[in-house]
C-alpha positions in Angstrom: 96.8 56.1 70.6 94.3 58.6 70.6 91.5 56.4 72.4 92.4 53.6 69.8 93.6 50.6 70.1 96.9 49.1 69.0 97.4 46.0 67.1 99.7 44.1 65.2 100.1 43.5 61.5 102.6 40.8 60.6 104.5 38.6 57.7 107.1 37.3 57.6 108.4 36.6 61.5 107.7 40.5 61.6 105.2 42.0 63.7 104.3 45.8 63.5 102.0 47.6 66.4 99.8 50.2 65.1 96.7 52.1 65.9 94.6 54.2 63.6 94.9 57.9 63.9 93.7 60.9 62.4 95.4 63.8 60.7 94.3 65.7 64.1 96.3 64.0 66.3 99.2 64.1 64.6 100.5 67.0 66.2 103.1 66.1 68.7 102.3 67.2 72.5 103.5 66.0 75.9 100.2 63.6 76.3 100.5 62.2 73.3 104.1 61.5 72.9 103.8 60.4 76.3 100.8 57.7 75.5 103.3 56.4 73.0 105.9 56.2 74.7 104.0 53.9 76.9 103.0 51.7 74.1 106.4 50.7 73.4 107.4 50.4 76.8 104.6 47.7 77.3 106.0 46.0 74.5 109.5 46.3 75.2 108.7 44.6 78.9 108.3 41.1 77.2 110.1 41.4 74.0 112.8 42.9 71.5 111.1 46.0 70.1 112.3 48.3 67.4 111.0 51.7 68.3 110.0 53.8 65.5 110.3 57.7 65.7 106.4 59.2 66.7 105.0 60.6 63.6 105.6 57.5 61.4 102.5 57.3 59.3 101.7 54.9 56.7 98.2 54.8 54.8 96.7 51.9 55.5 97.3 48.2 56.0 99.2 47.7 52.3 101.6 50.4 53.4 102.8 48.5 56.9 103.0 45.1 54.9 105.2 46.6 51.9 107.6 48.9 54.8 108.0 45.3 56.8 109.4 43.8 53.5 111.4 46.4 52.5 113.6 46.7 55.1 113.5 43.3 56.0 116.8 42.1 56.3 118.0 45.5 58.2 114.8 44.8 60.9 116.2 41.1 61.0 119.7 42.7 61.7 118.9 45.1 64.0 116.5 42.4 66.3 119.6 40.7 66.4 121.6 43.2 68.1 119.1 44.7 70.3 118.0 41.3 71.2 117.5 41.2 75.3 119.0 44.6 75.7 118.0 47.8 77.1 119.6 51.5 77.0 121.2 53.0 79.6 121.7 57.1 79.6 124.3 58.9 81.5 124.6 62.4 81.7 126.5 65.0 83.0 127.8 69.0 82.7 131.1 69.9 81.4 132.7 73.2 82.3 133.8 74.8 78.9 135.4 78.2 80.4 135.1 79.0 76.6 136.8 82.9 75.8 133.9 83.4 73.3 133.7 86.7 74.7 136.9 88.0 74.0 136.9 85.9 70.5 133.2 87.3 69.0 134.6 91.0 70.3 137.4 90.5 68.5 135.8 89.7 65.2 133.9 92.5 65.0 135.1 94.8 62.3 133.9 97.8 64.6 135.6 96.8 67.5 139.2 98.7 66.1 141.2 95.7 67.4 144.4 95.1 65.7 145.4 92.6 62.9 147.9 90.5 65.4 145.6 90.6 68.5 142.7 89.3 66.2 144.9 86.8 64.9 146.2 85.8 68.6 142.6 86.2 69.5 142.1 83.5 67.1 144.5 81.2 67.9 143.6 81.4 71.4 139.9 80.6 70.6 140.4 77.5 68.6 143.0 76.1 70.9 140.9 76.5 73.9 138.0 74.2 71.5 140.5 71.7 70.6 141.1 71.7 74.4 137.7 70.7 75.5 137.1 68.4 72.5 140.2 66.9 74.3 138.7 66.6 77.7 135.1 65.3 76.4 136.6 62.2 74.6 138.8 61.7 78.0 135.6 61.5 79.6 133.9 59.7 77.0 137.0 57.0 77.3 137.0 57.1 81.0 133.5 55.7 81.3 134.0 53.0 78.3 136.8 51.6 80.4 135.0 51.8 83.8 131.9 49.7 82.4 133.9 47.2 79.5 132.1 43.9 79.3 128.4 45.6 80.1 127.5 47.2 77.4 127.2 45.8 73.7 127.5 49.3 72.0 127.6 53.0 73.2 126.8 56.4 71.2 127.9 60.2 72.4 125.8 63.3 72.4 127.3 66.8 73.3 124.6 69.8 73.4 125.4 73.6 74.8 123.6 74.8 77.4 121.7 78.0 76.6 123.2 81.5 79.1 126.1 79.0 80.2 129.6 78.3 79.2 129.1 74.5 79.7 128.2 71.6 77.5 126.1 68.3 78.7 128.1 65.4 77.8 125.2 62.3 77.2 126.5 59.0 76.9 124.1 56.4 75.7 124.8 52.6 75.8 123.7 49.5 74.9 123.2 47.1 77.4 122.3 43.5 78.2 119.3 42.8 80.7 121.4 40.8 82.9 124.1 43.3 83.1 121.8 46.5 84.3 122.8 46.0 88.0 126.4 45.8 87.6 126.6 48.6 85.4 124.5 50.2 88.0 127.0 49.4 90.3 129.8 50.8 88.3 127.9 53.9 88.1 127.8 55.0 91.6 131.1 53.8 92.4 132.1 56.5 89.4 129.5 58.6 91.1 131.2 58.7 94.7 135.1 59.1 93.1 133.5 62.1 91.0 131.4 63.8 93.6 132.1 67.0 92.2 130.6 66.4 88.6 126.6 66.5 88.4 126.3 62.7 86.9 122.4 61.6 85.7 122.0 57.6 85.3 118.3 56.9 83.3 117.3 54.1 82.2 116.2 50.8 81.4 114.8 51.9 78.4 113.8 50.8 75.3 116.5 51.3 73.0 115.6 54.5 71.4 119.3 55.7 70.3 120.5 52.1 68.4 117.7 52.3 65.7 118.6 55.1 63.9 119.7 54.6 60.4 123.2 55.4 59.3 122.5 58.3 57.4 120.2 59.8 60.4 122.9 59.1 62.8 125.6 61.3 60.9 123.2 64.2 61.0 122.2 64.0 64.3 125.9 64.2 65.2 125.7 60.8 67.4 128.9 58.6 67.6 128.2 54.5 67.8 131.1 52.4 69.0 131.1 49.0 69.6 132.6 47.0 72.5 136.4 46.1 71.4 137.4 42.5 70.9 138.1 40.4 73.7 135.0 41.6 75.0 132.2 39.2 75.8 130.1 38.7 72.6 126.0 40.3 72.7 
């Protein structure tokens, strides 16, 4: 990072990589969040890596030591469960054939609409929500099913797409190393009975979306779910 190398500090079974920086490269940019993106990668190819979020910097050697006992027992928990697993990402566009139009005209005072059509308006609107909130968790449920007993855990991200009524639905989902090829296998058999949706697979990656603490998880809007029982155990 930043033409230095990285190197570990460790106590306690722990082991953190880290390079020396300075202030100036802080900044993020595509080459350097790509060099460290790379440096977990080569890490994650031989071992159970907890990736930490690129600007993470501590002052000094002290500092690494006293965040590695800190949090301890939740890096102990959290090796556990990503232990020999590797995140998968599907993605894909949902039509929302939102009436935001007609709603936003509606609500505007100058507009002269009437009380009753602003309220139908209204109505119409927040039905037509509820409607695709409906039809992304029959998706998000669809997929579950399809690839039960490969995954260990699974998280949903829904972002709108900028000049478009449409929403991309990504699914994110926790997966043992010797299950990648059968989910892989799922996936384009979902692929070829949905040939009219735009579906993405990525992946293996490191598990970037199963590190995130609770509180950062709630804010980001992200969903985890776990597999349900009966399924084969991580």
């Amino acid at each position: 990072m930043g033409g230095q190398p990285v190197f570990p500090v460790a106590i306690n079974g722990f082991s953190a990589a880290v390079s020396e920086i300075s202030d100036a490269h802080l900044t993020p940019d595509v080459p350097r969040v790509m060099a460290y993106q790379k440096v977990i990668e080569s890490f994650h190819s031989d071992r159970t890596v907890i990736p930490m979020r690129y600007g993470c910097v501590l002052r000094g050697r002290p500092q690494v030591i006293q965040l590695l006992k800190r949090n301890a027992r939740r890096y102990e928990s959290l090796f556990k469960e990503l232990d020999g697993c590797v995140e998968m990402g599907i993605r894909l566009i949902i039509d929302d054939c939102r009436s935001s139009v007609a709603y936003l005209n509606s609500n505007n005072p100058a507009s002269g609409i009437s009380g009753k059509a602003f309220l139908a308006a209204r109505k119409a609107h927040y039905a037509q929500e509820e409607h695709i909130t409906e039809a992304k968790n029959e998706i998000v449920e669809q997929f579950r099913a399809e690839f039960t007993g490969l995954f260990v855990k699974y998280q949903v991200e829904t972002a709108s797409i900028a000049n478009r009524q449409s929403s991309m639905l990504s699914l994110y989902f926790l997966v043992p190393g010797k299950s990648i090829d059968p989910f892989r296998r799922v996936f384009r058999h979902m692929r070829r009975r949905m040939e009219t949706t735009k579906l993405l697979l990525s992946g293996p990656w490191p598990p970037y979306n199963f590190v995130l603490p609770d509180n950062e998880q709630r804010r980001s809007g992200l969903r985890t779910k776990r597999q349900k029982k009966g399924n084969p155990k991580r």
